[in-house]
C-alpha positions as CSV (number, residue, x, y, z in Angstrom):
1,X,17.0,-78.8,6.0
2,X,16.3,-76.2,4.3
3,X,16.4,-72.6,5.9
4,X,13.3,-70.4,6.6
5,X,12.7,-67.4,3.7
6,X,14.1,-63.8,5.0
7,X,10.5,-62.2,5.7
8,X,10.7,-58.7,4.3
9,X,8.5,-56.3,6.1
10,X,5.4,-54.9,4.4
11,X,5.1,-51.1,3.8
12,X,2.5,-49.2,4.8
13,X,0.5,-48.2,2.6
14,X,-0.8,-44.2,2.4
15,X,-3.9,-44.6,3.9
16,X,-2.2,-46.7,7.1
17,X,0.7,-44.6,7.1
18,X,-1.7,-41.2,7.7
19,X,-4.3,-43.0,10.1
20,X,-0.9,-44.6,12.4
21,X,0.7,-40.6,11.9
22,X,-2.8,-38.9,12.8
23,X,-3.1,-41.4,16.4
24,X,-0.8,-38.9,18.5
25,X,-2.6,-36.1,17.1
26,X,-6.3,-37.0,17.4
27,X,-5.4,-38.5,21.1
28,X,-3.7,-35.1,21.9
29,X,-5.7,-31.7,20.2
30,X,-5.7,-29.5,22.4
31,X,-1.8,-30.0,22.3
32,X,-1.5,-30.9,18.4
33,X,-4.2,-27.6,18.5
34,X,-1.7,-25.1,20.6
35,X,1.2,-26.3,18.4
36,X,-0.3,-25.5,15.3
37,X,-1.4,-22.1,15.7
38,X,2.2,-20.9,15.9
39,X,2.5,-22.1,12.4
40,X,-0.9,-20.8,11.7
41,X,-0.5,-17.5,12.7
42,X,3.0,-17.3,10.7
43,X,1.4,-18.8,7.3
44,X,-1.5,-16.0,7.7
45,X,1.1,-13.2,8.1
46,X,3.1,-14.3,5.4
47,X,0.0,-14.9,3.2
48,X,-1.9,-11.3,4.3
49,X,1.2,-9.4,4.0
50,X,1.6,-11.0,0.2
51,X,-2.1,-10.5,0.0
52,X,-2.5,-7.2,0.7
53,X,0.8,-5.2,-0.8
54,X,-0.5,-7.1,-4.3
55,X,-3.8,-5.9,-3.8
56,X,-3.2,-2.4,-2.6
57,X,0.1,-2.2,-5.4
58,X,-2.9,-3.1,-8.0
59,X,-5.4,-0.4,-6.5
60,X,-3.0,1.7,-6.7
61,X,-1.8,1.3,-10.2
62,X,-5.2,1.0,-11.7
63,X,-6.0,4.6,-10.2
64,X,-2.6,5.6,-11.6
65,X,-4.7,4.2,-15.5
66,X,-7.5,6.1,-14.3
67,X,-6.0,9.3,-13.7
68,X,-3.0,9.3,-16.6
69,X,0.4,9.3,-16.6
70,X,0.6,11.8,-19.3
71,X,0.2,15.3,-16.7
72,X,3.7,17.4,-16.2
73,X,4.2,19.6,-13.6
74,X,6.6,22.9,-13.9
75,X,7.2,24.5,-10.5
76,X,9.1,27.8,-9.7
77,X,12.6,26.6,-8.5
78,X,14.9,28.6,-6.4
79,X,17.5,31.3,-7.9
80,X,21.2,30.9,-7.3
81,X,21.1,33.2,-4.0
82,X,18.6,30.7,-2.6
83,X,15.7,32.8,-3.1
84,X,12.4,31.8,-4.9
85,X,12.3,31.6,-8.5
86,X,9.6,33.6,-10.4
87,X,8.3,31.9,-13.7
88,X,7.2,34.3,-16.5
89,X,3.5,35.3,-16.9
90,X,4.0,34.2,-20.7
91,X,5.0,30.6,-19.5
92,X,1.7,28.4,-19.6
93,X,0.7,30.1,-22.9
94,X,4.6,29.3,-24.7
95,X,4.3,25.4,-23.0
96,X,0.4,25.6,-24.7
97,X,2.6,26.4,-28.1
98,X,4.6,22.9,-27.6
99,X,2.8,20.5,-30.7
100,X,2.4,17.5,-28.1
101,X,1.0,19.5,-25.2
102,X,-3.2,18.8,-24.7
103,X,-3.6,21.2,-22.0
104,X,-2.4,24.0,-19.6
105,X,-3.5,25.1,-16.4
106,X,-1.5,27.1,-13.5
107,X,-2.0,28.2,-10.1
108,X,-0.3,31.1,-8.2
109,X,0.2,31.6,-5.1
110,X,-1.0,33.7,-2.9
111,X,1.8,35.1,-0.3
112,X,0.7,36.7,3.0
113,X,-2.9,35.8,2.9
114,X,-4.9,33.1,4.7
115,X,-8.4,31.7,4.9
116,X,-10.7,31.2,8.0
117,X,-13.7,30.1,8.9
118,X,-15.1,33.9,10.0
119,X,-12.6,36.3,11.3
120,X,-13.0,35.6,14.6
121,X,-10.7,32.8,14.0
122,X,-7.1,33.9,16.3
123,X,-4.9,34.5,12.6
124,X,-2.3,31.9,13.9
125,X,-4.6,29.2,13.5
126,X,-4.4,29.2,9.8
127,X,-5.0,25.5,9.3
128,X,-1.9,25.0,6.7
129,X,-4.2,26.7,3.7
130,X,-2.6,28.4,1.2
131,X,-4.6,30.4,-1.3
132,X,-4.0,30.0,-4.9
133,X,-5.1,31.7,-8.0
134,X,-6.2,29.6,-10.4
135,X,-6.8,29.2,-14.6
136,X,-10.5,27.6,-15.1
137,X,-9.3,24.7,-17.0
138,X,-8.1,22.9,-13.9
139,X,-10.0,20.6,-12.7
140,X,-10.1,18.7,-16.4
141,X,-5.7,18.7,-16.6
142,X,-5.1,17.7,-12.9
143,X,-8.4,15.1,-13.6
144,X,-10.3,15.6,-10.7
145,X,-14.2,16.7,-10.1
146,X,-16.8,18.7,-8.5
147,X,-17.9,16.9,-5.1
148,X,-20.5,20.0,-4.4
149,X,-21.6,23.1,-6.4
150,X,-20.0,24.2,-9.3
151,X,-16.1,25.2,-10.9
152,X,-14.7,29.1,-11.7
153,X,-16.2,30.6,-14.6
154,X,-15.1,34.1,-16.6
155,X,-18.1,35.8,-14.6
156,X,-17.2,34.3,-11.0
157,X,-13.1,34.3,-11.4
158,X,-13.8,37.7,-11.0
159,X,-15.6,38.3,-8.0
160,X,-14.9,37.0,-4.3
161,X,-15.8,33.4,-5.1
162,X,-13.8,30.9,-4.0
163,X,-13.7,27.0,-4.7
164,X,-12.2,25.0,-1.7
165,X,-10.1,21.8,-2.2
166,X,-11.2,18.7,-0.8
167,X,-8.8,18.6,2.8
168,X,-9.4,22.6,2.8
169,X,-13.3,22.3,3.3
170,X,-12.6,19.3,5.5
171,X,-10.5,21.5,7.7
172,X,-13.3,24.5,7.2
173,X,-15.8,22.5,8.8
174,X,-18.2,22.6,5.1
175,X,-19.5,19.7,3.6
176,X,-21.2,21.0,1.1
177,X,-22.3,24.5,-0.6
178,X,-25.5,26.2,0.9
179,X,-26.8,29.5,-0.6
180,X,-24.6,31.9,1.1
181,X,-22.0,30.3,2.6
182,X,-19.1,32.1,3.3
183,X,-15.7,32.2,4.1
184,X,-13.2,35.0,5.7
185,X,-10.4,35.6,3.5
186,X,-7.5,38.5,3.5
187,X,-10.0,41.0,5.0
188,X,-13.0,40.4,3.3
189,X,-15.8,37.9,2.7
190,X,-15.6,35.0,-0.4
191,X,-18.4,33.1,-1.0
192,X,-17.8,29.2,-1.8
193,X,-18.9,28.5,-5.0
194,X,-17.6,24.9,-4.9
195,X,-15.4,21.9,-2.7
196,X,-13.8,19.7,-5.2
197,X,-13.1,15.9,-4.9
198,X,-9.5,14.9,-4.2
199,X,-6.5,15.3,-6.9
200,X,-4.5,12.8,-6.8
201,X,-1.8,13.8,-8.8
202,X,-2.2,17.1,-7.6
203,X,-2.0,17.0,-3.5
204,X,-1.5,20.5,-2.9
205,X,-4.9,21.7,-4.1
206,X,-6.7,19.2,-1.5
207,X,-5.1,21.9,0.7
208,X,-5.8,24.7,-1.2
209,X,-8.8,27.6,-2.0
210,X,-8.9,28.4,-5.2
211,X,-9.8,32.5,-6.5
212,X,-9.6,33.5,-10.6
213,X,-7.0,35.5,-11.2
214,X,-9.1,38.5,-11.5
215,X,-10.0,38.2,-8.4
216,X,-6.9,37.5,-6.2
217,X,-5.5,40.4,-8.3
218,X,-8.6,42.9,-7.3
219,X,-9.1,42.0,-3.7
220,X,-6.2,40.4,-2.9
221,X,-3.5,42.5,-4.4
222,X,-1.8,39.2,-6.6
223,X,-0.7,41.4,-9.3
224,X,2.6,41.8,-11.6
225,X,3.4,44.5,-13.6
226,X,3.9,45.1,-17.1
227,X,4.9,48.1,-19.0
228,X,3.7,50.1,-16.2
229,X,0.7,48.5,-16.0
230,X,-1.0,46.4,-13.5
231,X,-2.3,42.4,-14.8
232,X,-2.7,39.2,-12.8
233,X,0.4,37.5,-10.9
234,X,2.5,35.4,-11.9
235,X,2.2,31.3,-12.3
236,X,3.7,29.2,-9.4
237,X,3.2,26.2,-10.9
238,X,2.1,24.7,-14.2
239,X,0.1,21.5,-15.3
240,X,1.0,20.4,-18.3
241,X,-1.0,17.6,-20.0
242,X,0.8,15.8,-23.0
243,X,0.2,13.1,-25.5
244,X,1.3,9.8,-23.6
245,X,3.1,8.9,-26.1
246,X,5.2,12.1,-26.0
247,X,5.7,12.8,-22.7
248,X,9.5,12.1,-22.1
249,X,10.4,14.1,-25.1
250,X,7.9,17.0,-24.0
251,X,9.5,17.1,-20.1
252,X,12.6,17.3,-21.6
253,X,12.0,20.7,-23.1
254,X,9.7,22.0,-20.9
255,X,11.9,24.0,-18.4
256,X,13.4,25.8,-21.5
257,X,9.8,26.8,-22.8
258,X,8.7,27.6,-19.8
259,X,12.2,29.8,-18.6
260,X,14.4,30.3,-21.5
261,X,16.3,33.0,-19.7
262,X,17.0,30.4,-16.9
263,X,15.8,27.2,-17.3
264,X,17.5,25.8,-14.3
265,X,14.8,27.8,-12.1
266,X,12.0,25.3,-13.5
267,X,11.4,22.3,-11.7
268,X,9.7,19.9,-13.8
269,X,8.1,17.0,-12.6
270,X,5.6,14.0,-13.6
271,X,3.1,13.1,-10.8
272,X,2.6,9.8,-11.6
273,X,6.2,8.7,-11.1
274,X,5.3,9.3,-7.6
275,X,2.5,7.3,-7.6
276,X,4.3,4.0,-8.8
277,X,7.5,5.1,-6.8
278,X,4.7,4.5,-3.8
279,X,3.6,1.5,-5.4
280,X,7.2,0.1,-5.4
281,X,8.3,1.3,-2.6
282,X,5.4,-0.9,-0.6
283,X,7.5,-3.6,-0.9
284,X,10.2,-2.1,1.3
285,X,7.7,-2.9,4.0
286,X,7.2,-6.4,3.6
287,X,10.2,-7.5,4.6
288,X,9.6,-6.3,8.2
289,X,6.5,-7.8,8.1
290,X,7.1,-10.9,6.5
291,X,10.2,-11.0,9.0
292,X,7.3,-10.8,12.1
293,X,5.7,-14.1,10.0
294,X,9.2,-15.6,9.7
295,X,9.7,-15.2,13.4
296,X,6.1,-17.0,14.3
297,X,7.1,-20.0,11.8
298,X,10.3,-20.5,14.0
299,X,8.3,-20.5,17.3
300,X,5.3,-22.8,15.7
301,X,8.9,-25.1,14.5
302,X,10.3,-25.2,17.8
303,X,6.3,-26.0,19.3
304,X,6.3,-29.2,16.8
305,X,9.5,-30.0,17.7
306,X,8.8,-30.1,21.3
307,X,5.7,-32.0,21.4
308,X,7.2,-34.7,18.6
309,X,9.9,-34.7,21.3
310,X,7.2,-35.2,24.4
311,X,5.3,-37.8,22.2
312,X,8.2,-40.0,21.8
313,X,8.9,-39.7,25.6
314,X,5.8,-40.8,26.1
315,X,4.6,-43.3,23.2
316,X,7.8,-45.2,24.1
317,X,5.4,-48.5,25.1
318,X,3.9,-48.2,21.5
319,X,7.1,-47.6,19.9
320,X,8.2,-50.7,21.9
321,X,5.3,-53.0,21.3
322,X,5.5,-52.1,17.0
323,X,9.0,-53.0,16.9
324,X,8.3,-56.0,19.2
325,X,5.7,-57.0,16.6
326,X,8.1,-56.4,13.3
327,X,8.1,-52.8,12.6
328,X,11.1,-51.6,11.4
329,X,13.0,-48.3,12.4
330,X,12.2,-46.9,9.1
331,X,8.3,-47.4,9.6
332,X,9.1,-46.1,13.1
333,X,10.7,-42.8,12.1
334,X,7.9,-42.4,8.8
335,X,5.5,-42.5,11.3
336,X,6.6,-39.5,13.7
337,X,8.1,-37.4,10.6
338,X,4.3,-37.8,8.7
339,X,2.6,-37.1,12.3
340,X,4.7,-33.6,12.6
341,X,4.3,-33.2,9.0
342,X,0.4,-33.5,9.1
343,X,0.7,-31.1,12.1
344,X,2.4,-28.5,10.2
345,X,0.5,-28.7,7.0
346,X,-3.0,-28.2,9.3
347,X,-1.6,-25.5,10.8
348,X,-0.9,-24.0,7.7
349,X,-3.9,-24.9,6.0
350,X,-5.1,-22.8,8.5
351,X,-3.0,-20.2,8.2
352,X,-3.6,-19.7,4.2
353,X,-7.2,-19.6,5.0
354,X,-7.4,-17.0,7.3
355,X,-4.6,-15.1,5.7
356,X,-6.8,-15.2,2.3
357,X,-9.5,-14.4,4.3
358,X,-8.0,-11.0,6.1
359,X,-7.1,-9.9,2.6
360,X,-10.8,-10.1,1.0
361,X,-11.8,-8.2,3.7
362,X,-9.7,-5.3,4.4
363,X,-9.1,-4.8,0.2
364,X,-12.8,-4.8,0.1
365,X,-13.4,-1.9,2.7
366,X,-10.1,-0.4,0.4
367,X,-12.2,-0.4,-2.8
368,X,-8.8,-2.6,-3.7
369,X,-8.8,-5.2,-6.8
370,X,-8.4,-8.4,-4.7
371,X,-5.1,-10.3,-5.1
372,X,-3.5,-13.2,-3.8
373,X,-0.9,-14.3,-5.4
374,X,0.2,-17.9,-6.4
375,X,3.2,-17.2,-3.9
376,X,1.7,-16.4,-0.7
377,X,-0.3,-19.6,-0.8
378,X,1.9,-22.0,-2.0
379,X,5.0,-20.6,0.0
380,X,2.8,-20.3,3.4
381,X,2.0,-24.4,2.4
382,X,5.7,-24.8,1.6
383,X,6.9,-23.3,4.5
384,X,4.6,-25.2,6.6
385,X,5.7,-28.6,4.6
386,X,9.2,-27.6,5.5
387,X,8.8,-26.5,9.4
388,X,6.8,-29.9,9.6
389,X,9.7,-31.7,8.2
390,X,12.3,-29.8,10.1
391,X,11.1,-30.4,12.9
392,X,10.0,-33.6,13.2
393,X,13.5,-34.9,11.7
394,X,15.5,-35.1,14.9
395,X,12.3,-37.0,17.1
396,X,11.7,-39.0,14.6
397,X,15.1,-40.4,14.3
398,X,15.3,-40.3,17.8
399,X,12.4,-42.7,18.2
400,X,13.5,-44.9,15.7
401,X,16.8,-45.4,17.8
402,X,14.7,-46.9,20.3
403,X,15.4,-51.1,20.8
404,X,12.2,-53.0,21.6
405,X,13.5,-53.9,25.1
406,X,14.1,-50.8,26.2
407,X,11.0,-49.5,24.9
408,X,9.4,-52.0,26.5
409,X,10.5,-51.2,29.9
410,X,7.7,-48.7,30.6
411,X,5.1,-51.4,29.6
């Protein structure tokens, strides 16, 4: 007699393999729901944080294009007794001689004078103004604009006009320039001739109020001396603009040109280093946050793992009756490992979604170029594949362990 053929069981296909995996989880949402959102909530960090250090990194360099990264900055340094370093009135016009320099344009400031709203203002509550004298040429080199009324001219740079930076009218209380607007400063009255936008590249002028050097030198004593005789005090710092394509070899010799008695008392500096420094140093600050996303993924891991652990507990009849019926313990262990699998992957379906979601809308109210990067989606979906897999490893092996008979005992 001939014996009986070795059955060999049938595989499941995809679609069976995804509807058996899906039965805990449709039976159970509100639980597969809960255990989800850990993961969730750990994919959307991971994929905002991504999100929105690319988009605000790309803001930020595009406004870097915008503004240049050709402009130079020489500042008076300190001497070797520690005190303040005076640059020579002749500096901005011997940089201006350099072939590769554009433009010039220096401020000075203006010691031992402050600027209040009326003088009525207590003088201790000076707001952290400084005021500068300025060259007329400097909104064009530091590349910044008029927000309201109108720039130093040779006829104004003269007289007590003053143009406020953008923070220094914010801290004024004016918003714009009306016909006789004021302004106490030293011991007299200026009138505003202008607020300026903010300059990027050059932060201190938000802070600042401008006066032509005529000016600061008739009413507000900012003189120097030469031969005897009295002219306009000396720069403080200089913006240089160069050719882009010249600007390392131009920094190099600037502090010469600008002190050849003692070049060490020139600090020169580019702006826009400090910019992308910025930009780069954003990154620093993902890793905490993507370490906050890291720590949700491990508490959404250990929520799958608990309830693929509670669902064998409690599918043990089913588990029983499949194996009764011929299923083997490799369908049995495909089926819980795809059902926590499935539950991760949701979770972080959902988590890339809302993740992609948060970055639209905050970059949008940024004025930021929108970014996500191929990374933050596709590791927030691999992480989740990975979590899913983790987790359900141990319960799923652990159900496949189980012997019909004793599975069959809670029937």
């Amino acid at each position: 007699m001939d014996a009986a053929p070795e059955l060999t069981p049938a595989r499941l296909s995809p679609g069976d393999l995804a509807r058996v995996a899906s039965v805990g989880l449709r039976t159970r949402r509100l639980r597969a729901a809960l255990s989800a959102l850990g993961i969730a909530i750990g994919v959307a960090a991971i994929v905002a944080v991504l999100g929105l250090s690319s988009s605000s990194q790309a803001g930020l360099l595009a406004e870097i294009d915008r503004l240049g990264t050709n402009l130079l900055t020489v500042t008076n340094g300190t001497t070797f007794t520690g005190q303040t370093a005076q640059l020579p009135l002749a500096a901005p016009a011997m940089i201006a001689r350099i072939d590769p320099v554009q433009s010039v344009a220096d401020t000075g400031s203006v010691s031992n004078v402050n600027a209040y709203r009326t003088p009525l203002i207590p003088t201790i509550n000076t707001n952290a103004l400084q005021v500068q004298a300025t060259s007329l040429n400097l909104p064009n080199v530091i590349a910044t604009t008029l927000a309201h009324g109108r720039f130093l001219n040779p006829a104004t740079a003269s007289q007590p006009v003053a143009v406020l930076g953008a923070g220094a009218a914010q801290r004024l209380g004016i918003d714009r320039v009306y016909p006789g607007e004021r302004i106490w400063l030293g011991s007299m009255w200026f009138y505003i001739g202008g607020i300026l936008r903010p300059a990027v590249l050059a932060p201190e002028i938000d802070s600042s109020v401008l006066v032509g050097y005529p000016a600061a030198q008739r009413y507000l004593d900012y003189y120097s001396a030469v031969s005897g005789h009295p002219t306009h005090g000396q720069p403080t710092t200089i913006y240089v603009r160069a050719q882009t394509s010249r600007v390392r070899p131009v920094q190099s010799i600037l502090a010469q040109t600008a002190y050849p008695e003692y070049p060490n008392q020139a600090v020169v500096s580019q702006p826009s280093a400090a910019l992308t420094a910025r930009a780069q140093a954003q990154s620093a600050f993902n890793g905490l946050f993507l370490g906050l996303g890291a720590v949700a993924l491990v508490v959404g891991a250990v929520g799958v793992a608990n309830i693929m652990i509670i669902s064998v507990l409690e599918r043990r009849s089913e588990i029983g009756l499949r194996r009764a019926l011929g299923a083997t313990k490799a369908q049995i262990r495909i089926q819980f490992l795809s059902e926590a699998i499935i539950l991760a992957l949701v979770g972080g379906a959902v988590g890339v979604a809302a993740g992609v979601a948060s970055t639209i809308v905050y970059a949008s109210t940024k004025g930021w170029t929108i970014v996500i990067p191929a990374l933050a989606w596709a590791g927030g979906i691999g992480a989740a594949l990975a979590i899913g897999a983790l987790a359900g490893l141990m319960p799923a092996i652990r159900a496949a362990r189980l012997s019909p008979t004793e599975a069959l005992r809670t029937v």
